[in-house]
PDB file with one MODEL, atoms N, CA, C and O in Angstrom:
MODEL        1
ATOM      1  N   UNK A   1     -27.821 -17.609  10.988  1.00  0.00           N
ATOM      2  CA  UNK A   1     -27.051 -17.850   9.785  1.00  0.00           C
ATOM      3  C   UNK A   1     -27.203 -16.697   8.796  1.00  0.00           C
ATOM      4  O   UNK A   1     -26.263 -16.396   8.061  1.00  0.00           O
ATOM      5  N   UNK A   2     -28.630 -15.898   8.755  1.00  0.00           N
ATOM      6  CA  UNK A   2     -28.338 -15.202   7.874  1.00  0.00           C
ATOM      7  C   UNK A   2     -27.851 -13.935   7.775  1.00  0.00           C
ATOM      8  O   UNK A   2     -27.546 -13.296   6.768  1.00  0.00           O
ATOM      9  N   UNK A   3     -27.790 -13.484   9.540  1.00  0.00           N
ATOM     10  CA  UNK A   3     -26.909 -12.608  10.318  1.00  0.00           C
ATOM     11  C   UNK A   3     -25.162 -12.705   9.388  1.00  0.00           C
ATOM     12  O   UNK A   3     -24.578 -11.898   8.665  1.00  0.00           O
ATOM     13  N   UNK A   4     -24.849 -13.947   9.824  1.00  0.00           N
ATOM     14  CA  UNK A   4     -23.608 -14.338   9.447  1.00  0.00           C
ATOM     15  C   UNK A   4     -23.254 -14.049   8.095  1.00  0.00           C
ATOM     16  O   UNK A   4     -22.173 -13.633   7.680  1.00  0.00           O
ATOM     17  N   UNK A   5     -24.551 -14.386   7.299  1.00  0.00           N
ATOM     18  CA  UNK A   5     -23.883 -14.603   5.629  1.00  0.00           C
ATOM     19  C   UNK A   5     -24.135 -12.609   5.402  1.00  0.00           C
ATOM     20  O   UNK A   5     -23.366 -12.082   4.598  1.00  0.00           O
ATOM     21  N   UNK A   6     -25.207 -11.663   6.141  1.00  0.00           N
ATOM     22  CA  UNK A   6     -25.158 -10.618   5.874  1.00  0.00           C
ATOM     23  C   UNK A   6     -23.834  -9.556   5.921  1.00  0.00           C
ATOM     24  O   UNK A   6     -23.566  -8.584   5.215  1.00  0.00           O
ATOM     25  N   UNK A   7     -23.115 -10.187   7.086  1.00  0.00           N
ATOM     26  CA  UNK A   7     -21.720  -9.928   7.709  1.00  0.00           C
ATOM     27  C   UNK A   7     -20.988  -9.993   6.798  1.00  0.00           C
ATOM     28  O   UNK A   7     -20.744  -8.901   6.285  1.00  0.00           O
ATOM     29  N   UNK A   8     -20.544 -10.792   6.386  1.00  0.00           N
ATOM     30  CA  UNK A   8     -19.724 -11.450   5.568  1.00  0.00           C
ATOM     31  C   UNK A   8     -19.865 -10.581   3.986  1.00  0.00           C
ATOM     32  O   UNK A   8     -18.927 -10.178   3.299  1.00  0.00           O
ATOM     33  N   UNK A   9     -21.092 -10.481   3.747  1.00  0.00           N
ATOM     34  CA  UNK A   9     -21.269  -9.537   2.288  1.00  0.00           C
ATOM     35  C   UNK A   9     -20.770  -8.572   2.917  1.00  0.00           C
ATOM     36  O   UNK A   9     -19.547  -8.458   2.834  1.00  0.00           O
ATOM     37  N   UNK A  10     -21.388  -7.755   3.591  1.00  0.00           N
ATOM     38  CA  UNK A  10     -20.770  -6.180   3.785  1.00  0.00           C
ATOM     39  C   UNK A  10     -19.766  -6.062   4.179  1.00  0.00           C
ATOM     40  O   UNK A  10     -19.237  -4.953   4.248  1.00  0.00           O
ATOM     41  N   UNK A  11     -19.032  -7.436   4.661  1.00  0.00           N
ATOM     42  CA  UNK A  11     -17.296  -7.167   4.485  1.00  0.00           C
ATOM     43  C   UNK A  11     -17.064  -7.187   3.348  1.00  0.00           C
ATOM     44  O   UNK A  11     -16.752  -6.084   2.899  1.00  0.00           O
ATOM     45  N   UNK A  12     -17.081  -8.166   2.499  1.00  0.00           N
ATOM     46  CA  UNK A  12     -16.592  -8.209   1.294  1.00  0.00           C
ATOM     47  C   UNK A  12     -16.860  -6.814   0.216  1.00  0.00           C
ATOM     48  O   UNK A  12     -16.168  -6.411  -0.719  1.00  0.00           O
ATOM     49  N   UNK A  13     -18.034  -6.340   0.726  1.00  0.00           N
ATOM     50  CA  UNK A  13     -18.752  -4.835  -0.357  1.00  0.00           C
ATOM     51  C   UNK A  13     -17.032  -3.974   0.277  1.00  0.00           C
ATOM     52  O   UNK A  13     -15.978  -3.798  -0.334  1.00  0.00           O
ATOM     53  N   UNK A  14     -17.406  -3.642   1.616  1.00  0.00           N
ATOM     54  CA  UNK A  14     -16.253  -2.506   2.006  1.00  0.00           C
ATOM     55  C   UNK A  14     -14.906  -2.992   1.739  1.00  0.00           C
ATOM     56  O   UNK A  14     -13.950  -2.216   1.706  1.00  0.00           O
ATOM     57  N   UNK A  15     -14.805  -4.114   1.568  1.00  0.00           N
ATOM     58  CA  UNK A  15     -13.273  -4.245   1.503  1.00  0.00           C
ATOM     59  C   UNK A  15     -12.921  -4.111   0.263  1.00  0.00           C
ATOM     60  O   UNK A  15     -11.857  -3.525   0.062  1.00  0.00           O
ATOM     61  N   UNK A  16     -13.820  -4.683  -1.078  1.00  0.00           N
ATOM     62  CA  UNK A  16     -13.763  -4.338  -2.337  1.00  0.00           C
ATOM     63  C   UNK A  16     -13.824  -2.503  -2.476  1.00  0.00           C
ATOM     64  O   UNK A  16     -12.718  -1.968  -2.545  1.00  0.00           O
ATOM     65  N   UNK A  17     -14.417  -2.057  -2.496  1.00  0.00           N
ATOM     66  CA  UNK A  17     -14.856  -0.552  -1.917  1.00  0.00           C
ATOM     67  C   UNK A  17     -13.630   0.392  -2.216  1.00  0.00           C
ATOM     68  O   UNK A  17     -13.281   1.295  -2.976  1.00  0.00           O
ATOM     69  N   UNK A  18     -13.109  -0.511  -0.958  1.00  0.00           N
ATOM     70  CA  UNK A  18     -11.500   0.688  -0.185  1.00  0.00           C
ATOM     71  C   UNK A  18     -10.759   0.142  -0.977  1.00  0.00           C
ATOM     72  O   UNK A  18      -9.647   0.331  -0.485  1.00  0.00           O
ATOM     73  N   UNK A  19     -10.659  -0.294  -1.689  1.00  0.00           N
ATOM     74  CA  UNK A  19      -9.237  -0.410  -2.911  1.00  0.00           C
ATOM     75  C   UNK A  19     -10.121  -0.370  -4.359  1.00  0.00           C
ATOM     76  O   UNK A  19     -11.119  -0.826  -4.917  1.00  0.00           O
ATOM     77  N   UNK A  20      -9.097   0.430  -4.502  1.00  0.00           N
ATOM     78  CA  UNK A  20      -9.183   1.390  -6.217  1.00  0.00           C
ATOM     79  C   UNK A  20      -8.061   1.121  -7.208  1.00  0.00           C
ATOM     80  O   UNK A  20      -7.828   1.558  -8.335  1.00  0.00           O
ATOM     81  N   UNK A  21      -7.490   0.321  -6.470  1.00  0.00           N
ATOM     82  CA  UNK A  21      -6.058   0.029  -7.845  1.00  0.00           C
ATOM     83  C   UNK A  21      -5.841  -1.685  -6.653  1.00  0.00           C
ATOM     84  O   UNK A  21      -6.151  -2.201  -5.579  1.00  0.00           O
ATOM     85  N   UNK A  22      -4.846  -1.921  -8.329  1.00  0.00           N
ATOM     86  CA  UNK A  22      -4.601  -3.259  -7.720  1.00  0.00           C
ATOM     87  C   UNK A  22      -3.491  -3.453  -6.376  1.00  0.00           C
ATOM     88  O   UNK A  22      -3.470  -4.305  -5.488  1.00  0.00           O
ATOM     89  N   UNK A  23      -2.655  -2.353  -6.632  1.00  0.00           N
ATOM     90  CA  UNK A  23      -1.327  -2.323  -5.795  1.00  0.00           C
ATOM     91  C   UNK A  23      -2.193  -1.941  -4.409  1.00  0.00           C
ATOM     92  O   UNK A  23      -1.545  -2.172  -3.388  1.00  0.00           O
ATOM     93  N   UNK A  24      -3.787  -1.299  -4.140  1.00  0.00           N
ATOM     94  CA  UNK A  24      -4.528  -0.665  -2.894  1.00  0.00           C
ATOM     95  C   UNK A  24      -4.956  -2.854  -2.254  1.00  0.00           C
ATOM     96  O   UNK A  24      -5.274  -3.170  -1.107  1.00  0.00           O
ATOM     97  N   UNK A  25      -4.797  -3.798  -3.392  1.00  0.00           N
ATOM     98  CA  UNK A  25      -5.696  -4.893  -3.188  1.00  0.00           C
ATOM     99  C   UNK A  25      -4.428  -5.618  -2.733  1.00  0.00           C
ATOM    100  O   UNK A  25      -4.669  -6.759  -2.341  1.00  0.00           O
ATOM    101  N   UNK A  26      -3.268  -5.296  -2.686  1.00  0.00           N
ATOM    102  CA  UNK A  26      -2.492  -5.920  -2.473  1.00  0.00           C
ATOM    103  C   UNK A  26      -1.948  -5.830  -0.723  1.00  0.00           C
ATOM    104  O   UNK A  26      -1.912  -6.685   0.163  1.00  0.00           O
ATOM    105  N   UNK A  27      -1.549  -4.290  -0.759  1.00  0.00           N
ATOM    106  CA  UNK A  27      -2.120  -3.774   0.559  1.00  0.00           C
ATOM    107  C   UNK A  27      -2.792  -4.345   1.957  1.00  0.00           C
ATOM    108  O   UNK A  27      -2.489  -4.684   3.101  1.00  0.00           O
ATOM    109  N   UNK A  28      -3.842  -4.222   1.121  1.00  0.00           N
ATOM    110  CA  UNK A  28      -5.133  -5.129   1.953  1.00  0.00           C
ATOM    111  C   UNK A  28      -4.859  -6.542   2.334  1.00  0.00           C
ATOM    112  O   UNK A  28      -4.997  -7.135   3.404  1.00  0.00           O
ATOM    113  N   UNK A  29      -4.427  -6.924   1.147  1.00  0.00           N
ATOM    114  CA  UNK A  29      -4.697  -8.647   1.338  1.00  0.00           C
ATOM    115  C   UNK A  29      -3.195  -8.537   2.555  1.00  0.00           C
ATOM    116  O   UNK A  29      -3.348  -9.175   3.596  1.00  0.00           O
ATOM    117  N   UNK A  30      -2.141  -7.931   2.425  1.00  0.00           N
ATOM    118  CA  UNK A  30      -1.105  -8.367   3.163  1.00  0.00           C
ATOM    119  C   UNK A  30      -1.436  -7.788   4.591  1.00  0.00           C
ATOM    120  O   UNK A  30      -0.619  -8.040   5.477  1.00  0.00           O
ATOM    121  N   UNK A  31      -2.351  -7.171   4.852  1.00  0.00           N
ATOM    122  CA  UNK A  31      -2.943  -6.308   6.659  1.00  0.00           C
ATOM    123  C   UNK A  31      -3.588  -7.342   6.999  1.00  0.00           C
ATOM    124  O   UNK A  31      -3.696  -7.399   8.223  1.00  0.00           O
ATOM    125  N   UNK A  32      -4.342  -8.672   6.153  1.00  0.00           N
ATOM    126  CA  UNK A  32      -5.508  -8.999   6.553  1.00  0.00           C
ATOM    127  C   UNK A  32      -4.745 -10.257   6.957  1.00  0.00           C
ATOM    128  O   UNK A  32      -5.141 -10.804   7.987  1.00  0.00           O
ATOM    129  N   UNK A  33      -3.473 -10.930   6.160  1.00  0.00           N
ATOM    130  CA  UNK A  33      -2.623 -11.740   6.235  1.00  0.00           C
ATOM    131  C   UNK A  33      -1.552 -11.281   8.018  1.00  0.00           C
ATOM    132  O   UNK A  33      -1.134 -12.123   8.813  1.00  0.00           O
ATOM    133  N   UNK A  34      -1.425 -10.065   8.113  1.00  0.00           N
ATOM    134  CA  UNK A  34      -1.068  -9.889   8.947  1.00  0.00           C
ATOM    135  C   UNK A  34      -1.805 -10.492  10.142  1.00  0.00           C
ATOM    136  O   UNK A  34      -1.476 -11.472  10.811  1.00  0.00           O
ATOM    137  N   UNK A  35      -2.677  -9.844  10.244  1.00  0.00           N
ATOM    138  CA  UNK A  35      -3.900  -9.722  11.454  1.00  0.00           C
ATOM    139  C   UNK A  35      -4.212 -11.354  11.799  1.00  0.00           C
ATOM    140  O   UNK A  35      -4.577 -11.771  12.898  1.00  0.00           O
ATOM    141  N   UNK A  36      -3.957 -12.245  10.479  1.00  0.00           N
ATOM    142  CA  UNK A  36      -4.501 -13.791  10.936  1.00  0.00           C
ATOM    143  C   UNK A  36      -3.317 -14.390  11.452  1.00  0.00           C
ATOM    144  O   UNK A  36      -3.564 -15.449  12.030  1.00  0.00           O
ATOM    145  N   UNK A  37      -2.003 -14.041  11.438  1.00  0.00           N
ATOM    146  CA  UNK A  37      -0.630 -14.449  11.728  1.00  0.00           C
ATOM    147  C   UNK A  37      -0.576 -13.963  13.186  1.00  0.00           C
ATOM    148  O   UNK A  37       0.112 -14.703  13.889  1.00  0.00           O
ATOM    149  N   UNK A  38      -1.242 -12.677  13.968  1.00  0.00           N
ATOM    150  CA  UNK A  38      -0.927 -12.333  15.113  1.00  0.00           C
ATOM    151  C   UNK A  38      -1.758 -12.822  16.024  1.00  0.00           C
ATOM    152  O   UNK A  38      -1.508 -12.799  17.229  1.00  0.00           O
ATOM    153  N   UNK A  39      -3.653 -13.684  15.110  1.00  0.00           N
ATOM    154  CA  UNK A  39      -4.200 -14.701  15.963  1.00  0.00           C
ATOM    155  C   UNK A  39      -3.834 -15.766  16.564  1.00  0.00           C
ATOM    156  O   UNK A  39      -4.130 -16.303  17.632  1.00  0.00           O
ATOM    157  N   UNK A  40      -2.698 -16.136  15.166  1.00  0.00           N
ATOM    158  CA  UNK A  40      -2.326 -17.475  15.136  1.00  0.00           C
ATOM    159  C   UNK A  40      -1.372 -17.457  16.293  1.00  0.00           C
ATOM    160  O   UNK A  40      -1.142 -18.562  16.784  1.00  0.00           O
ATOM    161  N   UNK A  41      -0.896 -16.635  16.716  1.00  0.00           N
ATOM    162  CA  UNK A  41       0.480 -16.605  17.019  1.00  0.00           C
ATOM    163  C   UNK A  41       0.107 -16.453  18.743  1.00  0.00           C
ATOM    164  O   UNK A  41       0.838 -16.748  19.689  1.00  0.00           O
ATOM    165  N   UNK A  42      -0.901 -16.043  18.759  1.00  0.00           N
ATOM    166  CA  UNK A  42      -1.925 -15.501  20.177  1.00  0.00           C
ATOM    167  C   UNK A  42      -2.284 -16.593  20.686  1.00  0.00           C
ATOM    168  O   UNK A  42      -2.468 -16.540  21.902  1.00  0.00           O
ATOM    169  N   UNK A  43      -2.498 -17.845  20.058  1.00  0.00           N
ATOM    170  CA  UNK A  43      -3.291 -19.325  20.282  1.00  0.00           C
ATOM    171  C   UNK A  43      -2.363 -20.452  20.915  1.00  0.00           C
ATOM    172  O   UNK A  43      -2.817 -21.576  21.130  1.00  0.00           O
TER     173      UNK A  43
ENDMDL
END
């Protein structure tokens, strides 16, 4: 578990990180929205 919760921070550090403006957070959120739509879609 604490593997898991360590994971999970250092995603959240790098993903905060790599965006520097809000329009970079927007970006992001719509790749990450992507990526869960092509799991979904895989299942």
């Amino acid at each position: 578990m604490k593997q898991f919760s360590a994971l999970i921070a250092l995603s959240v550090f790098v993903f905060l990180t790599g965006c520097n403006t809000v329009k970079g957070v927007g970006q992001d959120l719509q790749k990450a929205g992507e990526k869960i739509e092509d799991v979904a879609k895989k299942k």
